[in-house]
C-alpha positions in Angstrom: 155.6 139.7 129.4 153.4 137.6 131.4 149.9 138.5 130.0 151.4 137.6 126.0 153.2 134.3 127.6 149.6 133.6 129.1 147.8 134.9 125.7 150.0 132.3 123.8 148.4 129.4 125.8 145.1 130.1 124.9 145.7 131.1 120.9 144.0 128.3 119.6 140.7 128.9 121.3 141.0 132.6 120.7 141.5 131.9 117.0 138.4 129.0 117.2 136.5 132.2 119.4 137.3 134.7 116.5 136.3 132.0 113.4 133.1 131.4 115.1 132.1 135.0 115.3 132.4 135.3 111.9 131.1 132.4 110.6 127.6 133.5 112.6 127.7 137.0 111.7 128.2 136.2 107.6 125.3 134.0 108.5 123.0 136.6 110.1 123.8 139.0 106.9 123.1 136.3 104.1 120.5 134.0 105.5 117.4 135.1 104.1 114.9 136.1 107.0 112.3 134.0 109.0 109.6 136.0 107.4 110.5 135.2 103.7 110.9 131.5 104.3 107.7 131.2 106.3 105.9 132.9 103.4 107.6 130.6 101.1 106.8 127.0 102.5 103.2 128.5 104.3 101.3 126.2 101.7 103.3 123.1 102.8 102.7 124.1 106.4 99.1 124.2 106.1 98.7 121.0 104.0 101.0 119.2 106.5 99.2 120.6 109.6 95.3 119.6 107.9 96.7 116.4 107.3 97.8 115.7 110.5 94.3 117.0 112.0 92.6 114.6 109.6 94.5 111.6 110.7 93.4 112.7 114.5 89.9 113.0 113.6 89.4 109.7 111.9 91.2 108.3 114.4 89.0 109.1 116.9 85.8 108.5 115.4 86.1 105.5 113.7 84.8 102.4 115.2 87.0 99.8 116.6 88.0 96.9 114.3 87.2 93.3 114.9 89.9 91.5 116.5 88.9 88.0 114.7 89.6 90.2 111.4 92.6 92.0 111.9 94.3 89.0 113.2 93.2 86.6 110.2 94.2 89.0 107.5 97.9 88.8 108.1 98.4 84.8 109.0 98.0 84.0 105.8 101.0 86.3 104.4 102.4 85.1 107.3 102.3 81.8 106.9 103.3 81.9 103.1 106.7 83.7 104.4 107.1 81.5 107.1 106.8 78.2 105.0 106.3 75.2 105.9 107.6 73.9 109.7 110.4 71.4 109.8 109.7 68.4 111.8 112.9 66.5 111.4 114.6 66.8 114.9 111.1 65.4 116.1 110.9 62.9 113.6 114.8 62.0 114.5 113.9 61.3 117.9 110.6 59.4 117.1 112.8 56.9 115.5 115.4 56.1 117.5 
């Protein structure tokens, strides 16, 4: 009598225990293998991993920008966005 009293306590987590178990055994049975989805997406592997070994490589031997450059290319965008600056809290005070 005690053990089923002491069962009944714990029914939900069996029950969660007992779901679980077969939710990851129907997905051991109808996931398709490692192997077969390797050999599908191999090509994109490959292309991904070149890639990223190209990026490395031109990374590493390509000379060093100009600072003067880099930083003059952007202020003009920058200043476009930026717009004009507003003076009119200086200009407030100037003529008081």
């Amino acid at each position: 009598m005690e053990i089923s009293q002491k069962l009944l306590k714990f029914k939900f987590h069996i029950l969660f225990a007992l779901v679980l178990c077969v939710v990851v055994s129907t997905l051991i049975i109808v996931a398709p293998r490692f192997v077969t989805i390797l050999a599908y997406f191999w090509p994109l592997f490959l292309s991904t991993a070149l890639f990223l070994v190209a990026v490395v490589v031109f990374a590493k031997t390509s000379l060093p920008a100009t600072d003067s450059h880099v930083d003059k290319a952007g202020e003009g965008l920058l200043d476009f966005v930026a717009g004009p600056p507003e003076h009119h809290a200086v200009e407030s005070f100037k003529s008081e």
